[in-house]
N, CA, C and O atoms as a GROMACS GRO file, in nm:
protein
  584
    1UNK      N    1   8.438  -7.274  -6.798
    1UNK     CA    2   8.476  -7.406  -6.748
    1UNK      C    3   8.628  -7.415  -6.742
    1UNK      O    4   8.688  -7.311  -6.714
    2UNK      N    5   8.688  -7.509  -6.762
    2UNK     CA    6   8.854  -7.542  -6.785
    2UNK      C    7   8.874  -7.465  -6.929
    2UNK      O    8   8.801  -7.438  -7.024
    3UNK      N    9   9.058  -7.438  -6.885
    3UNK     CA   10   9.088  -7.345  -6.962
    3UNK      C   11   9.234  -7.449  -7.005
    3UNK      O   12   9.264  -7.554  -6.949
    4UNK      N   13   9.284  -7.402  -7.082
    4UNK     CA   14   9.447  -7.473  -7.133
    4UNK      C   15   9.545  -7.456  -7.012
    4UNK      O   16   9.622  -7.551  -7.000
    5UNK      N   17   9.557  -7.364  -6.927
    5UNK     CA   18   9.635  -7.395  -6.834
    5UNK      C   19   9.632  -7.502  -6.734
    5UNK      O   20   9.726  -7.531  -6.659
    6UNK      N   21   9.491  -7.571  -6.740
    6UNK     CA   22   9.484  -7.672  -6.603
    6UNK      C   23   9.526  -7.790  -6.654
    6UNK      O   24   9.520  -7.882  -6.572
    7UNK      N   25   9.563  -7.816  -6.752
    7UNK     CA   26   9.599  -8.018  -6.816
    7UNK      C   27   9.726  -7.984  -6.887
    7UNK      O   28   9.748  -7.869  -6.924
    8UNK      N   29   9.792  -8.063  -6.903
    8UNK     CA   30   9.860  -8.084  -7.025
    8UNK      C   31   9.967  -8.233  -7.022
    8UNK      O   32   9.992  -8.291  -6.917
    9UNK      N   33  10.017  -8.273  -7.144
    9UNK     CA   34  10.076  -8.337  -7.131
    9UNK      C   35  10.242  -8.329  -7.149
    9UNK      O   36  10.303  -8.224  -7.137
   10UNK      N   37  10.291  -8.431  -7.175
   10UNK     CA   38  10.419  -8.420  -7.225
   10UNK      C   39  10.456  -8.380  -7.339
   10UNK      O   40  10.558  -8.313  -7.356
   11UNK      N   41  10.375  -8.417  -7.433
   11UNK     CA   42  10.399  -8.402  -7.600
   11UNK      C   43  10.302  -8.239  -7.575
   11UNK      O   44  10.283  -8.225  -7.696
   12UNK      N   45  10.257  -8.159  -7.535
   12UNK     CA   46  10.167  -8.103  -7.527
   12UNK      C   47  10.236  -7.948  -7.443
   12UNK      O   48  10.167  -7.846  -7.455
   13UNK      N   49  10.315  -7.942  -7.394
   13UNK     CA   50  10.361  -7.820  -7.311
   13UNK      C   51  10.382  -7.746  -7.370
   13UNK      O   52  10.468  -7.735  -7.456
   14UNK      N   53  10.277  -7.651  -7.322
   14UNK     CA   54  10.265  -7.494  -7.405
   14UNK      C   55  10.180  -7.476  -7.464
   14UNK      O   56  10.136  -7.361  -7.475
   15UNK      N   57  10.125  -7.577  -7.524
   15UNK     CA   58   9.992  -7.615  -7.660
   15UNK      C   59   9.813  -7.602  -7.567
   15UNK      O   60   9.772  -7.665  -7.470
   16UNK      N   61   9.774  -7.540  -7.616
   16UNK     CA   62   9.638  -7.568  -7.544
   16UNK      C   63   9.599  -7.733  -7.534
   16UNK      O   64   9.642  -7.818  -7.611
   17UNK      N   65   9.526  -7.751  -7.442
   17UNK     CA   66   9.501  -7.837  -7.375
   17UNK      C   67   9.405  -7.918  -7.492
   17UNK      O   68   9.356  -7.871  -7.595
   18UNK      N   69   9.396  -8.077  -7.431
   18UNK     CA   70   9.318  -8.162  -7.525
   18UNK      C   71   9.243  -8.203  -7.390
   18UNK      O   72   9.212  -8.322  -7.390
   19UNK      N   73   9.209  -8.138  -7.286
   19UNK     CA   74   9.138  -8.180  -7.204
   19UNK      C   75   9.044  -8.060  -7.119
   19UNK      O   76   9.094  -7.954  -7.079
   20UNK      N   77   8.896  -8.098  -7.099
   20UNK     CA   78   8.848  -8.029  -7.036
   20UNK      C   79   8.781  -7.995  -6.930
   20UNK      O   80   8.804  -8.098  -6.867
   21UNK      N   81   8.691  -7.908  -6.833
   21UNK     CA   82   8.651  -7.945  -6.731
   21UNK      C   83   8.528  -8.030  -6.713
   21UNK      O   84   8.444  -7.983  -6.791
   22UNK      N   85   8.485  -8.118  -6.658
   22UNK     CA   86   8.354  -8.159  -6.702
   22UNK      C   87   8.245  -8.083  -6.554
   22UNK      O   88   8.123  -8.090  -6.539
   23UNK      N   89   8.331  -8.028  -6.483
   23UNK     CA   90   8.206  -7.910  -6.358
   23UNK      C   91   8.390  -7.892  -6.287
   23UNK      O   92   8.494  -7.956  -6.302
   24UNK      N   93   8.351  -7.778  -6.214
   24UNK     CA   94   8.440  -7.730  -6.179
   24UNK      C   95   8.570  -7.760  -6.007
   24UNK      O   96   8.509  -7.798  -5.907
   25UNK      N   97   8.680  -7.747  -5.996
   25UNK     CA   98   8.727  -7.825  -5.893
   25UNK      C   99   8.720  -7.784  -5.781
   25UNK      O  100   8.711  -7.665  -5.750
   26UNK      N  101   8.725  -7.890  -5.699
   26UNK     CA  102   8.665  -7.862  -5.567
   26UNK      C  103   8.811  -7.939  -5.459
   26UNK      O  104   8.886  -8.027  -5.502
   27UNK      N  105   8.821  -7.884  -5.332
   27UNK     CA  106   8.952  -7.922  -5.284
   27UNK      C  107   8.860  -7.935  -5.145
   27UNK      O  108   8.772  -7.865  -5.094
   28UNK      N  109   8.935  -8.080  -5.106
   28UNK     CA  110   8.868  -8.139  -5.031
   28UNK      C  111   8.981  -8.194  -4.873
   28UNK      O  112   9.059  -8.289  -4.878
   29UNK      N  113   8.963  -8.122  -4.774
   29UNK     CA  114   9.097  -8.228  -4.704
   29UNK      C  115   9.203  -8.194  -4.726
   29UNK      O  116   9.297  -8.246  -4.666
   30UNK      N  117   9.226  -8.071  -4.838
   30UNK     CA  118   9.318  -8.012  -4.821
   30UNK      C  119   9.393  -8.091  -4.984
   30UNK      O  120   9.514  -8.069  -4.996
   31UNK      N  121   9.334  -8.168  -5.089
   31UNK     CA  122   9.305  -8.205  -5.206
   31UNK      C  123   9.238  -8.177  -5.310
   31UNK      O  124   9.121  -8.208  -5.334
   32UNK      N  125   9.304  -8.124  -5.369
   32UNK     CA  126   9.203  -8.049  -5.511
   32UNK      C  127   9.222  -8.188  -5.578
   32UNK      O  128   9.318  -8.264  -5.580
   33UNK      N  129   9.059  -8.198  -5.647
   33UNK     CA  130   9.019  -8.302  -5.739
   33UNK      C  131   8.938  -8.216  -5.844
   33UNK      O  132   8.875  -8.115  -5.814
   34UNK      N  133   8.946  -8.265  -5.958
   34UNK     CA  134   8.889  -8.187  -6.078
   34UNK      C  135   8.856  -8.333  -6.161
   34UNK      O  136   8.936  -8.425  -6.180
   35UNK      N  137   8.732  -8.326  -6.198
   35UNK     CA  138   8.662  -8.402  -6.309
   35UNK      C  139   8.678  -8.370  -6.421
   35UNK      O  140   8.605  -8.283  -6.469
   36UNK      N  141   8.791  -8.437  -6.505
   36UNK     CA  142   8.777  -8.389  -6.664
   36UNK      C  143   8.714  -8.492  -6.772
   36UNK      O  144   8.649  -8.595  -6.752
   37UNK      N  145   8.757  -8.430  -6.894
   37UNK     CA  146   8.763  -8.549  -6.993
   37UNK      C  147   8.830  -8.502  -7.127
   37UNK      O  148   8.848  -8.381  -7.140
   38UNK      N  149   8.864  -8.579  -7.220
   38UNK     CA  150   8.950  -8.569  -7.349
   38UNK      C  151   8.817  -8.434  -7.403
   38UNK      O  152   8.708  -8.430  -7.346
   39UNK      N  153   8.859  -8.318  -7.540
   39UNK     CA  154   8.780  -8.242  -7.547
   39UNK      C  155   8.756  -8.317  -7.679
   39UNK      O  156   8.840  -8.376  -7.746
   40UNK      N  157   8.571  -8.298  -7.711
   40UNK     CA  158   8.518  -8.351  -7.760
   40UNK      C  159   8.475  -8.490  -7.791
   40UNK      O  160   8.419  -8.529  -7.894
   41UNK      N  161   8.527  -8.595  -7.630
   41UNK     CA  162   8.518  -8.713  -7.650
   41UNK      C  163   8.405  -8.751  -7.572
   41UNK      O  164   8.406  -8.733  -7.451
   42UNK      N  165   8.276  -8.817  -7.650
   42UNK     CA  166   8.156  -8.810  -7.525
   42UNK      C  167   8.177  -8.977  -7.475
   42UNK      O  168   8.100  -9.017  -7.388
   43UNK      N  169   8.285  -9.078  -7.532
   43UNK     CA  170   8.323  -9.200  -7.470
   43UNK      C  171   8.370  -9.206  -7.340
   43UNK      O  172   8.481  -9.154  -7.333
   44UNK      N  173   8.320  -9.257  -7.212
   44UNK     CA  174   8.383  -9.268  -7.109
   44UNK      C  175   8.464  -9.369  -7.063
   44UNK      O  176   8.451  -9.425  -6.954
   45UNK      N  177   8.543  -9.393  -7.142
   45UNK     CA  178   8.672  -9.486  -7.131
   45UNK      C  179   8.790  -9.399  -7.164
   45UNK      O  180   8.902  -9.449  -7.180
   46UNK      N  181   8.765  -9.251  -7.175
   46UNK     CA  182   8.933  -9.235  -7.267
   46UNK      C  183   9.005  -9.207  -7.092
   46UNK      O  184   8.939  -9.173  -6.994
   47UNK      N  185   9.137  -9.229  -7.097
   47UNK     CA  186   9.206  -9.220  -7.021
   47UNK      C  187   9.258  -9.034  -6.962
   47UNK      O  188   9.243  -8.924  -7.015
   48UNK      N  189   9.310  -9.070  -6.855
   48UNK     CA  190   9.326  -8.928  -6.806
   48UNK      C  191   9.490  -8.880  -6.839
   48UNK      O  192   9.585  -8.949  -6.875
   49UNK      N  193   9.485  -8.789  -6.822
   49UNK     CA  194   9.654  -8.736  -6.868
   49UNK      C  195   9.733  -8.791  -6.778
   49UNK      O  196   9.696  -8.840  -6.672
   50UNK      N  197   9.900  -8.780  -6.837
   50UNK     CA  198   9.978  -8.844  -6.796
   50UNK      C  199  10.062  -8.747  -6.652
   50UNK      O  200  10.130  -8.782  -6.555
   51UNK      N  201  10.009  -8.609  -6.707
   51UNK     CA  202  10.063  -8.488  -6.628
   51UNK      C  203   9.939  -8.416  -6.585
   51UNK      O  204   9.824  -8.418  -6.631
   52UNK      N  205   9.996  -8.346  -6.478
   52UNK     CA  206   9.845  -8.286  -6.398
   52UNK      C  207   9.930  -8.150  -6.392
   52UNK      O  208  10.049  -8.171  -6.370
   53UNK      N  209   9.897  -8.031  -6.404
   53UNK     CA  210   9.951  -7.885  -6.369
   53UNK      C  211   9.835  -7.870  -6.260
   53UNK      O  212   9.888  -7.900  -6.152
   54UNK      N  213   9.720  -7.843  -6.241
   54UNK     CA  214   9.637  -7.760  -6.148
   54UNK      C  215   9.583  -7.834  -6.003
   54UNK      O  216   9.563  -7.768  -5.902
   55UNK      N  217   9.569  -7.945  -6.008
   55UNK     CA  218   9.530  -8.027  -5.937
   55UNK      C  219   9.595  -8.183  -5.923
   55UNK      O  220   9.666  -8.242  -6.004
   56UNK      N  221   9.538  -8.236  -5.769
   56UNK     CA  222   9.676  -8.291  -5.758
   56UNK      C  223   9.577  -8.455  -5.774
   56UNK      O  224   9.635  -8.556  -5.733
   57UNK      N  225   9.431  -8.472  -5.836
   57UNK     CA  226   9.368  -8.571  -5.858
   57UNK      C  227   9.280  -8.483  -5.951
   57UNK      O  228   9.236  -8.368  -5.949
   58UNK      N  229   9.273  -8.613  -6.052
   58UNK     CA  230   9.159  -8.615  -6.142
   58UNK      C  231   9.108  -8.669  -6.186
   58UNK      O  232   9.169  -8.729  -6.274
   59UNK      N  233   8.956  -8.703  -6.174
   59UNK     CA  234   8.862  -8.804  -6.240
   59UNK      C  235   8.840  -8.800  -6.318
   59UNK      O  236   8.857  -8.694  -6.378
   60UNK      N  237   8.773  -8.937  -6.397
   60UNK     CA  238   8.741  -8.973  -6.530
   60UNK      C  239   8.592  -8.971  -6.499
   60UNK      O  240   8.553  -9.036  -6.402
   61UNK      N  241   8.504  -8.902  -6.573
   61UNK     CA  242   8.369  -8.912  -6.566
   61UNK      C  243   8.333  -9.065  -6.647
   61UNK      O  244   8.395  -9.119  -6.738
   62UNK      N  245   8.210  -9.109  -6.578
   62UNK     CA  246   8.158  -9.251  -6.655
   62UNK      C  247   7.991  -9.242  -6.564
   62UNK      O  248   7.940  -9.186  -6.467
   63UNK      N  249   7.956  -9.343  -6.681
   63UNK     CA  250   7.826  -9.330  -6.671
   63UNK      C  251   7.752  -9.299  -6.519
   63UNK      O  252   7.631  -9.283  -6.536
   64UNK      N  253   7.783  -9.290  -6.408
   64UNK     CA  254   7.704  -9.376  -6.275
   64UNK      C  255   7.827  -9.186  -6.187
   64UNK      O  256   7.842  -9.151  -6.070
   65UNK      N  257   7.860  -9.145  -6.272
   65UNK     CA  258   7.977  -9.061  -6.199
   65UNK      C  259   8.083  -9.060  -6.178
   65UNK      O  260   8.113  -9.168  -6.228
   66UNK      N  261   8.198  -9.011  -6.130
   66UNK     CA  262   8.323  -9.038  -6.160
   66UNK      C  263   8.335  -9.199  -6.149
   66UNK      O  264   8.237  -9.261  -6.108
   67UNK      N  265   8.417  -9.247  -6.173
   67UNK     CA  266   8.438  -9.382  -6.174
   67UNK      C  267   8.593  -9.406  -6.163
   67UNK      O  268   8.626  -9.517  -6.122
   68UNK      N  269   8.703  -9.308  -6.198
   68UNK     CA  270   8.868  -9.360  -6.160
   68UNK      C  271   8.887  -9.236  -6.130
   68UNK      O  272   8.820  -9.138  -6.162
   69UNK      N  273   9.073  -9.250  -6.001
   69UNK     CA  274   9.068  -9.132  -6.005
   69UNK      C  275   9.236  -9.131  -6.031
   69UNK      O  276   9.303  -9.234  -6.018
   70UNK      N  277   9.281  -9.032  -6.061
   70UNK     CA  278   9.469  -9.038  -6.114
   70UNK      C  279   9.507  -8.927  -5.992
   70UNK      O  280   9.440  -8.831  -5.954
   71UNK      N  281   9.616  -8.968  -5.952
   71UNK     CA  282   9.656  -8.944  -5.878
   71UNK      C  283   9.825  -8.900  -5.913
   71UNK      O  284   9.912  -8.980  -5.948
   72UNK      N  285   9.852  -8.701  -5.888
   72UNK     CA  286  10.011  -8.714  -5.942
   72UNK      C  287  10.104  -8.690  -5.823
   72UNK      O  288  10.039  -8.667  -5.720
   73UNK      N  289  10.200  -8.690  -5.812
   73UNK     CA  290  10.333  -8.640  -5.744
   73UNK      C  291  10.381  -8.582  -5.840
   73UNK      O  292  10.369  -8.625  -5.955
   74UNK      N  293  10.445  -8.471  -5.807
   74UNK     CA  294  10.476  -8.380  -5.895
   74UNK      C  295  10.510  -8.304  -6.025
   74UNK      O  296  10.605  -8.252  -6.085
   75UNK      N  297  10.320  -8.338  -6.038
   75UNK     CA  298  10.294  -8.334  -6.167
   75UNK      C  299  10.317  -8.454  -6.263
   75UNK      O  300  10.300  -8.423  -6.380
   76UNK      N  301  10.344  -8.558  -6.246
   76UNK     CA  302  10.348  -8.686  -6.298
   76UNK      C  303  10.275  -8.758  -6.230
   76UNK      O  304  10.278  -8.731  -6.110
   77UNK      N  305  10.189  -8.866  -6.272
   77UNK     CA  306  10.079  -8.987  -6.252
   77UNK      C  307  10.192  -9.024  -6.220
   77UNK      O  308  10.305  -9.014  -6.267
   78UNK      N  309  10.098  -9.111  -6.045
   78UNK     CA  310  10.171  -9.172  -5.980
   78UNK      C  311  10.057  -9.260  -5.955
   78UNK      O  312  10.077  -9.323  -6.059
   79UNK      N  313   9.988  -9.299  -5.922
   79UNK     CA  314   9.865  -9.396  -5.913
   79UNK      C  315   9.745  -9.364  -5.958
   79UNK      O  316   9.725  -9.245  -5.981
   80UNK      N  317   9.611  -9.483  -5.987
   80UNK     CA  318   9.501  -9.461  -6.036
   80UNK      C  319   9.444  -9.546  -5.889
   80UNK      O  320   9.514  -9.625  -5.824
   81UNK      N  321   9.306  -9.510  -5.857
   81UNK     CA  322   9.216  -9.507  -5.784
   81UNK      C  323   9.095  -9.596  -5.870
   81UNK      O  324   9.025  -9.530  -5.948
   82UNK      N  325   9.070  -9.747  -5.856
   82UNK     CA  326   8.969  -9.763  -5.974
   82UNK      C  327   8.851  -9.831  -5.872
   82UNK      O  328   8.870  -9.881  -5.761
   83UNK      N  329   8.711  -9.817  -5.954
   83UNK     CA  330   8.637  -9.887  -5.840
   83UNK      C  331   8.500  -9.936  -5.950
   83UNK      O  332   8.415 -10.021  -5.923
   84UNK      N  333   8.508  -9.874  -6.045
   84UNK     CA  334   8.416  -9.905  -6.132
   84UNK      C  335   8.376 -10.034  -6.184
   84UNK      O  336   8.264 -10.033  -6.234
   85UNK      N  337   8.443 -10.159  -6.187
   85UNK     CA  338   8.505 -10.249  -6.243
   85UNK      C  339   8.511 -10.365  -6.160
   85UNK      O  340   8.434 -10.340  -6.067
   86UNK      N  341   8.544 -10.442  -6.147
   86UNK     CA  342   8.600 -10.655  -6.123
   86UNK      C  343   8.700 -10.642  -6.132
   86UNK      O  344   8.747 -10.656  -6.245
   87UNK      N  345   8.776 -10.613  -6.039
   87UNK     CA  346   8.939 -10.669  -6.121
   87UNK      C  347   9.009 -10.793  -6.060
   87UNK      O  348   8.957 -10.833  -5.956
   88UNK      N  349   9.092 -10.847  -6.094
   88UNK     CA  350   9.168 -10.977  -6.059
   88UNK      C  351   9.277 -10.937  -6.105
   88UNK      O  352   9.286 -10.872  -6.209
   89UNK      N  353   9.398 -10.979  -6.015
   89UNK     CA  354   9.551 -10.948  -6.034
   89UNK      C  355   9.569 -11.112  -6.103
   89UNK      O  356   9.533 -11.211  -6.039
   90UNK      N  357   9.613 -11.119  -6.205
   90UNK     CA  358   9.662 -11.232  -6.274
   90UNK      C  359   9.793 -11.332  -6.248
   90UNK      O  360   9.825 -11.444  -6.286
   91UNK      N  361   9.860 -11.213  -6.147
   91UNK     CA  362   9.990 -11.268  -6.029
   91UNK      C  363   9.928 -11.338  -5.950
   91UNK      O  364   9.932 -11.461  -5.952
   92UNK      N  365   9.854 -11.263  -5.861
   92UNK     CA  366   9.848 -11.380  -5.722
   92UNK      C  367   9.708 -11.391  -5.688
   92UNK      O  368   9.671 -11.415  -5.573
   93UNK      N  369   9.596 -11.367  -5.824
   93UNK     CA  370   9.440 -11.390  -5.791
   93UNK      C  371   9.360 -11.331  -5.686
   93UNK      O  372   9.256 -11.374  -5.635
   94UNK      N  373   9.450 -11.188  -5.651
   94UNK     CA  374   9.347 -11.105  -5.551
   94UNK      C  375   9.224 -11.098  -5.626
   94UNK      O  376   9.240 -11.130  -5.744
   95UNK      N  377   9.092 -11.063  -5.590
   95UNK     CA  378   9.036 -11.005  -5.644
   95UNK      C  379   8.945 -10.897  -5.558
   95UNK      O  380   8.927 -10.895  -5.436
   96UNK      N  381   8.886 -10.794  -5.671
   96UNK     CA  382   8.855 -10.646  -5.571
   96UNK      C  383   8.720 -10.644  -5.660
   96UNK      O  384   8.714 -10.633  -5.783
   97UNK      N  385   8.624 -10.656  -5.577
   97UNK     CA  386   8.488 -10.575  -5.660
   97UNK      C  387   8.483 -10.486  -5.684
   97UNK      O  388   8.554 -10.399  -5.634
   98UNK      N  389   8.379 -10.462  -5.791
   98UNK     CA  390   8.311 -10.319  -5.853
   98UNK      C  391   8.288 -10.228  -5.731
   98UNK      O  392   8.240 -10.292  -5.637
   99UNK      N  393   8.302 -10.132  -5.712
   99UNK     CA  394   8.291 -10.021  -5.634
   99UNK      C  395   8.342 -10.033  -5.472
   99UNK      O  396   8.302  -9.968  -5.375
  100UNK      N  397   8.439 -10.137  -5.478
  100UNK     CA  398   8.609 -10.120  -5.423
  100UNK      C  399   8.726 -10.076  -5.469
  100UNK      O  400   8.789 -10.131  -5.560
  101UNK      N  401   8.765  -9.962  -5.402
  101UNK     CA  402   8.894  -9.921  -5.458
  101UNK      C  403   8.964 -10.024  -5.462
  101UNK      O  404   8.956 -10.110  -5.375
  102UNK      N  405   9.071 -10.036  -5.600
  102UNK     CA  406   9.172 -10.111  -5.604
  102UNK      C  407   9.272  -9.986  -5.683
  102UNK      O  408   9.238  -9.909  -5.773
  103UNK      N  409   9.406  -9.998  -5.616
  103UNK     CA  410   9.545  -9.931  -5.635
  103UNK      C  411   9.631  -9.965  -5.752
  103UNK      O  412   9.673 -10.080  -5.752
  104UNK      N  413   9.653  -9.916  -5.816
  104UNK     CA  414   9.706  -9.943  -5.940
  104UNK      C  415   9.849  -9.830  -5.934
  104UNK      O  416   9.822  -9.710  -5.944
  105UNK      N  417   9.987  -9.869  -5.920
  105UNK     CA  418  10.097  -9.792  -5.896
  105UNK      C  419  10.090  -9.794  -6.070
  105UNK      O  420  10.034  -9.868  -6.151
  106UNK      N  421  10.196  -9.651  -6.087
  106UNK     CA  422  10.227  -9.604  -6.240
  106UNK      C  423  10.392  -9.587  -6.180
  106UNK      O  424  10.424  -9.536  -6.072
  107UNK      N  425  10.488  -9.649  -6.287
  107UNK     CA  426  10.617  -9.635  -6.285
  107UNK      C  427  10.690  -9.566  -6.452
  107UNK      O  428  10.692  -9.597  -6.571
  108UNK      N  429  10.744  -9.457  -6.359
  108UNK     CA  430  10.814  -9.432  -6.508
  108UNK      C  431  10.919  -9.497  -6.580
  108UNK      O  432  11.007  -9.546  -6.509
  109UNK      N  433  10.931  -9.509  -6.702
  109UNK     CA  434  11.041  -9.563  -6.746
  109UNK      C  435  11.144  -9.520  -6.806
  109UNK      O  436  11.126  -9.405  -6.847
  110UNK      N  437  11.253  -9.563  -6.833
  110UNK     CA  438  11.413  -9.499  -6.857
  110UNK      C  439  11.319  -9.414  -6.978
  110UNK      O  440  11.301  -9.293  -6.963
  111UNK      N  441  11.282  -9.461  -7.056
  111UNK     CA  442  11.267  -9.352  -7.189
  111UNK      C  443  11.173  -9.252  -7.170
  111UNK      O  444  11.124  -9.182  -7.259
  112UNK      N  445  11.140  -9.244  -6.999
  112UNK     CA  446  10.969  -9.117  -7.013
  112UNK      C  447  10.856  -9.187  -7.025
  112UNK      O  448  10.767  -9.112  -6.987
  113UNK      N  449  10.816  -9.279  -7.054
  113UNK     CA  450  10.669  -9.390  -7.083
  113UNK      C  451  10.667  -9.392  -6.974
  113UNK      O  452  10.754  -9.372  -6.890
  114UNK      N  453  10.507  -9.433  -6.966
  114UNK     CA  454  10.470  -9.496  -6.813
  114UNK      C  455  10.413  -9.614  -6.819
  114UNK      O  456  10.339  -9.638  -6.914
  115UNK      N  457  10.436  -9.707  -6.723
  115UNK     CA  458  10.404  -9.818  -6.731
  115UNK      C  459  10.308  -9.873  -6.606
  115UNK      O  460  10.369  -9.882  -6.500
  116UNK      N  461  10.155  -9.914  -6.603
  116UNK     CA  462  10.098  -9.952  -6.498
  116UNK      C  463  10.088 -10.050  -6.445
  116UNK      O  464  10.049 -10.141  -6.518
  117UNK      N  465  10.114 -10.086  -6.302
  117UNK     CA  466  10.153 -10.240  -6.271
  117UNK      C  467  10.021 -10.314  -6.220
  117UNK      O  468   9.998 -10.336  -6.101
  118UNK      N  469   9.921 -10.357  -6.347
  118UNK     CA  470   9.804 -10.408  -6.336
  118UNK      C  471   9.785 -10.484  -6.215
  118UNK      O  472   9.733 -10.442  -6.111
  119UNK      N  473   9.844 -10.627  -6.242
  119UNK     CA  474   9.863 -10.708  -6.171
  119UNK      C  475   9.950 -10.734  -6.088
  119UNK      O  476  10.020 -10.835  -6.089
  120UNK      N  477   9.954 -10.628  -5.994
  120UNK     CA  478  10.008 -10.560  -5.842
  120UNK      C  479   9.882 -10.472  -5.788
  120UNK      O  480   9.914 -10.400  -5.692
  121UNK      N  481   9.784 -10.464  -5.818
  121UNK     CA  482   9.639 -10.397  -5.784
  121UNK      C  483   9.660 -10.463  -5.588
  121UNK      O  484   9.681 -10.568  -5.528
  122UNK      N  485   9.635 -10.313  -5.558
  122UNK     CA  486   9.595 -10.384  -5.412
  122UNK      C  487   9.486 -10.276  -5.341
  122UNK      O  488   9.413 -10.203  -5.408
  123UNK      N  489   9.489 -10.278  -5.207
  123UNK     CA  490   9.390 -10.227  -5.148
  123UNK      C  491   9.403 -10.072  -5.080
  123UNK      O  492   9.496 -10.086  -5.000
  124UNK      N  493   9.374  -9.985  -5.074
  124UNK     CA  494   9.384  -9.850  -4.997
  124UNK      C  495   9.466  -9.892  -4.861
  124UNK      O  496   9.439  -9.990  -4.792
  125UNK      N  497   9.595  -9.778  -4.830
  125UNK     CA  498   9.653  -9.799  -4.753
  125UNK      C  499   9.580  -9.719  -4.658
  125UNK      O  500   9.491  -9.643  -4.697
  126UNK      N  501   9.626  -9.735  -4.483
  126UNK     CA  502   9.594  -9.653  -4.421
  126UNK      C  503   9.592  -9.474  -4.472
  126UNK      O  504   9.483  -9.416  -4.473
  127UNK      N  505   9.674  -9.424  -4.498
  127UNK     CA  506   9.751  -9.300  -4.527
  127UNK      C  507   9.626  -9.244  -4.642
  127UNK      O  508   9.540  -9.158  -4.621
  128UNK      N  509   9.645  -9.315  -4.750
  128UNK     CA  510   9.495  -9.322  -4.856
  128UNK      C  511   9.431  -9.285  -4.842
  128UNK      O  512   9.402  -9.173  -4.884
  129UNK      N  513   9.354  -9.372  -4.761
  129UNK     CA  514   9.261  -9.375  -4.682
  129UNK      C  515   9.194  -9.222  -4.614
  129UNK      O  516   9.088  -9.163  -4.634
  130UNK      N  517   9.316  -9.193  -4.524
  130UNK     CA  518   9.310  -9.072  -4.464
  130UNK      C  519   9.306  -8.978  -4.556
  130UNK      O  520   9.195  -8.928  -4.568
  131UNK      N  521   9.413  -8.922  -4.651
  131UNK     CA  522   9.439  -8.830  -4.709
  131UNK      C  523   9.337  -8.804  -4.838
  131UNK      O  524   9.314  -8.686  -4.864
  132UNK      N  525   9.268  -8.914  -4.928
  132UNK     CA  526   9.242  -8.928  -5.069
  132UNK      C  527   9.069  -8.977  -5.047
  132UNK      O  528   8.987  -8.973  -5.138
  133UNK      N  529   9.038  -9.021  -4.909
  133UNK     CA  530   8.911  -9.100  -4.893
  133UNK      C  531   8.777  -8.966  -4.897
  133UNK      O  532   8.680  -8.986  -4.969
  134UNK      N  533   8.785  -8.858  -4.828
  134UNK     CA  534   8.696  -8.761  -4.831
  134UNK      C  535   8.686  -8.720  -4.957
  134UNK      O  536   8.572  -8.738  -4.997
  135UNK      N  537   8.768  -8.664  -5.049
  135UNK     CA  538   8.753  -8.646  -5.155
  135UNK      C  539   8.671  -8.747  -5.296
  135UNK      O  540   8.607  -8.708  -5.393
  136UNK      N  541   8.702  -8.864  -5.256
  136UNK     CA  542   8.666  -8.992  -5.305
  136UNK      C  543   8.501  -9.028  -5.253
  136UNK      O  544   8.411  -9.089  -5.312
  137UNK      N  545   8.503  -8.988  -5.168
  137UNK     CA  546   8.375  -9.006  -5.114
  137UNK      C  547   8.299  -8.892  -5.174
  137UNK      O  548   8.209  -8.919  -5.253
  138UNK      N  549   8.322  -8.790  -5.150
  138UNK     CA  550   8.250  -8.649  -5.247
  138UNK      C  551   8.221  -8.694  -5.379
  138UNK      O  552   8.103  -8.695  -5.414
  139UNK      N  553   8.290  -8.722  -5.439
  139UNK     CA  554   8.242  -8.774  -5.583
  139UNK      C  555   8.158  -8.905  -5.607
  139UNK      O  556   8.081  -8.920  -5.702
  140UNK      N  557   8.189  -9.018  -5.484
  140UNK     CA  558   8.130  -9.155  -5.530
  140UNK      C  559   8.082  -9.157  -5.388
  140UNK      O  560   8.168  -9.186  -5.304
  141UNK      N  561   7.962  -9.132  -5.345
  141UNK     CA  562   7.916  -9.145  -5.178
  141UNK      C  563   7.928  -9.329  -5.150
  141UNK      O  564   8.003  -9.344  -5.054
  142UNK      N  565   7.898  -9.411  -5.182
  142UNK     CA  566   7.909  -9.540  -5.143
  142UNK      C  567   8.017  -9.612  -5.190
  142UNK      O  568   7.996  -9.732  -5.210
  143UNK      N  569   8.132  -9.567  -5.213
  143UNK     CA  570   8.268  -9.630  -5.247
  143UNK      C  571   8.293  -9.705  -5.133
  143UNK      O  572   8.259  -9.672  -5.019
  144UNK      N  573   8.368  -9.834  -5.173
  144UNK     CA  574   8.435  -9.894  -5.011
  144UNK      C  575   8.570  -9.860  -5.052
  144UNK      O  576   8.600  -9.802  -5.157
  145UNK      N  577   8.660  -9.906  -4.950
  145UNK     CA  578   8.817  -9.914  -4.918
  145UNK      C  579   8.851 -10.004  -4.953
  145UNK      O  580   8.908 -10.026  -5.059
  146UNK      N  581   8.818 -10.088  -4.857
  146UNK     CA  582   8.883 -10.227  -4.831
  146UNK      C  583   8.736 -10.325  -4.842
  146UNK      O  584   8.742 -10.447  -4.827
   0.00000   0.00000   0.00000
């Protein structure tokens, strides 16, 4: 399955991995996506790494099948993909149903932390759409967009 070279984090470079494969990755559209999870965690809430080495998306397995997906630029989380869920932006009361993507940007901060801008959640851009939707669809066949 997954080996220590495909995850790691920040606190973590060099160290075998705390993450593993949960089936093996598949590149879609010209997008490698890989399904992991924390090793030895059978909870499907733990979060996905902050850094990606092998692939340039990776899902969080949950009950029904993947359910989020992280998304890096170079090698750093740059957005999450969520659809599992209700969400409501607490800014301006969008709201996005369960098994609608909603966009969640990740910004780094002066000290290296990342910070996610909940309530700025919006909808798949065109580009998204195009580039991230086949892959998204492979894992979750009845996902919407918009």
């Amino acid at each position: 399955m997954g080996n220590g070279a495909d995850f790691f984090s920040r606190d973590e470079k060099g160290r075998q991995s705390e993450y593993e494969s949960v089936e093996p990755p598949v590149t879609i559209n010209g997008v490698k996506g890989h399904v992991i999870k924390r090793k030895g965690d059978s909870d499907t809430h733990t979060n996905l790494p902050f850094y990606a080495n092998s692939s340039e998306v990776y899902f969080r397995p949950g009950p029904n099948g993947p359910c989020q997906a992280r998304v890096y630029a170079g090698h750093k989380l740059y957005i999450d993909f969520d659809w599992s869920h209700f969400h409501t932006n607490k800014k301006d009361g969008r709201h996005f149903p369960a098994g609608t993507v909603h966009v969640q940007i990740w910004e780094e901060q002066k000290d290296g932390s990342f910070k996610r801008l909940t309530d700025e959640a919006r909808f798949m851009n065109n580009y998204e759409m195009k580039r991230y939707g086949p892959i998204l669809r492979y894992y979750y066949p009845n996902i919407k967009f918009r």
